[in-house]
PAZAPA-4460 file (N, C-alpha, C; in steps of 0.05 Angstrom, whole numbers, plus 32768, in hexadecimal, padded with zeros to 4 digits):
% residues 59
    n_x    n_y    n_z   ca_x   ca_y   ca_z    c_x    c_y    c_z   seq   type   mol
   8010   7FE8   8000   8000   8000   8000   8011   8019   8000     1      X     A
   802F   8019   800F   8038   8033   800C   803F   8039   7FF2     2      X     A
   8052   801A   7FE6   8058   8020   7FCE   8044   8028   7FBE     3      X     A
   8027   802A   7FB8   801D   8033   7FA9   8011   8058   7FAE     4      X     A
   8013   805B   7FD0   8012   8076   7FD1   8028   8086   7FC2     5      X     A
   8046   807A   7FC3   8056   808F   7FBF   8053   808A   7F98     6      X     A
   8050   8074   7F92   8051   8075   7F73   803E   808F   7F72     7      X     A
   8020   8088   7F7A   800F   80A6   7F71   8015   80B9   7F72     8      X     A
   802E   80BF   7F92   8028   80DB   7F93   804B   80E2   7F7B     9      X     A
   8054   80D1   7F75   8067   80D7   7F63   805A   80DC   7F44    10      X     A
   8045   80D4   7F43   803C   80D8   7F21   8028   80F1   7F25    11      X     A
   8020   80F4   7F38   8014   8113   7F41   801F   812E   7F41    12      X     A
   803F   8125   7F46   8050   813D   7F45   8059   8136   7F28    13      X     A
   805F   8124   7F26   8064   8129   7F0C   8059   813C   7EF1    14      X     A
   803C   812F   7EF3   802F   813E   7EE9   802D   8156   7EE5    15      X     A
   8028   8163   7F08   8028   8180   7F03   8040   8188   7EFA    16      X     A
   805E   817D   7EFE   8070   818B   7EF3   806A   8187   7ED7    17      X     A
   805E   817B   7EC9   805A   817D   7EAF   8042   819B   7E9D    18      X     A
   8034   8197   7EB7   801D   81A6   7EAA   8035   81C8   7EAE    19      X     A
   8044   81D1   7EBF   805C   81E1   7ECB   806B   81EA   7EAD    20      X     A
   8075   81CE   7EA3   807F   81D2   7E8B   8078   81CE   7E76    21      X     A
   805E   81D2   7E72   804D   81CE   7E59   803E   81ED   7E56    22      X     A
   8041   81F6   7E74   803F   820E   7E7C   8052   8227   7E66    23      X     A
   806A   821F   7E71   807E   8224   7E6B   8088   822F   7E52    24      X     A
   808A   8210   7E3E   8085   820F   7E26   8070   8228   7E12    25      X     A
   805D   8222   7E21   804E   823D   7E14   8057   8259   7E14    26      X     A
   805B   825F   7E2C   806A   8278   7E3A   8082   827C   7E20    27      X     A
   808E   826A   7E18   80A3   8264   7E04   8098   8279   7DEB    28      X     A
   8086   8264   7DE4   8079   8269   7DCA   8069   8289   7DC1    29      X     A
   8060   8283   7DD9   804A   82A3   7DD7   8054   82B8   7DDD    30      X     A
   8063   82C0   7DEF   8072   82D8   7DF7   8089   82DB   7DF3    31      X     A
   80A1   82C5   7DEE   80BA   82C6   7DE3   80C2   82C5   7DC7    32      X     A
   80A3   82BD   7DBC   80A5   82B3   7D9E   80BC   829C   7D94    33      X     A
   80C3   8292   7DA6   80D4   8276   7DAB   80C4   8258   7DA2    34      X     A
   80C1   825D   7D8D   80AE   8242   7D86   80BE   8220   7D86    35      X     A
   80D4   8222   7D83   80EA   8212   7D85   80EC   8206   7D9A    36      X     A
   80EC   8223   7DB1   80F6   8217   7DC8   80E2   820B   7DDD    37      X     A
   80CA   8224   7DD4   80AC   8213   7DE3   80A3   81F0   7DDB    38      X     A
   80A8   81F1   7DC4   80A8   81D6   7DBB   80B9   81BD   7DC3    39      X     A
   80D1   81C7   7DC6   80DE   81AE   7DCC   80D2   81AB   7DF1    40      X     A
   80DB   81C4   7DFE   80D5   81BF   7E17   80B9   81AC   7E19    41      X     A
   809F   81B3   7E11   808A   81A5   7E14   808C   8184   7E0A    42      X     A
   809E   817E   7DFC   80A2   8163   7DF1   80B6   8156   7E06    43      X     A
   80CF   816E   7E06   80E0   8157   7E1E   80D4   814F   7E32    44      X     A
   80C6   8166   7E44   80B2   815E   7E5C   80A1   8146   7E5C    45      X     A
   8095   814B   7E44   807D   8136   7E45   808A   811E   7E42    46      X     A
   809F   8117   7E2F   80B0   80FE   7E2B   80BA   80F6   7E48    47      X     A
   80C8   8107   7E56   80CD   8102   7E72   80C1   80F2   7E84    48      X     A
   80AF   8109   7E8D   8099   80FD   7E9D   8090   80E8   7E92    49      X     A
   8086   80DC   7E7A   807C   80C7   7E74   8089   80B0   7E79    50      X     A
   80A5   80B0   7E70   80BE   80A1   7E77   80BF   8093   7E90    51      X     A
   80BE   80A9   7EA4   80C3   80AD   7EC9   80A9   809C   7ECE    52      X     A
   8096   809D   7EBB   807F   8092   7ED0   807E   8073   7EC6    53      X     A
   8085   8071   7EAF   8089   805A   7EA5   8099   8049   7EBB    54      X     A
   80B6   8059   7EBE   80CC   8042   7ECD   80BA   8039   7EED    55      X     A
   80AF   8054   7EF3   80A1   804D   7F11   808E   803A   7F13    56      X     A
   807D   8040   7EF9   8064   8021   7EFF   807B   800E   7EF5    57      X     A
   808B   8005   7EED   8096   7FEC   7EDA   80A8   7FE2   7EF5    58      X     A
   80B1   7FF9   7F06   80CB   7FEC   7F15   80B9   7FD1   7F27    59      X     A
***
């Protein structure tokens, strides 16, 4: 049972750090006119986190 509290609350933060840098990414795009850089940021993130949550449920 703990192990599955801390998995949740690890894909919870995760998350929000995603929604943070998806945040971000925009911030990139719209006000810096950085379309390059908003883009990749929103892809590395999301590849990340997906990754991270992957290894946690698999470990």
């Amino acid at each position: 049972m703990q192990a599955f509290i801390y998995d949740f609350l690890f894909i919870v933060t995760s998350i929000f750090i995603l929604f943070k840098a998806i945040g971000y990414g925009i911030y990139e795009v719209k006000e810096l006119q950085n379309k390059s850089g908003g883009i990749f940021v929103i892809v590395f993130s999301f590849l990340v986190v997906i990754f991270f949550d992957i290894i946690i449920l698999l470990k």
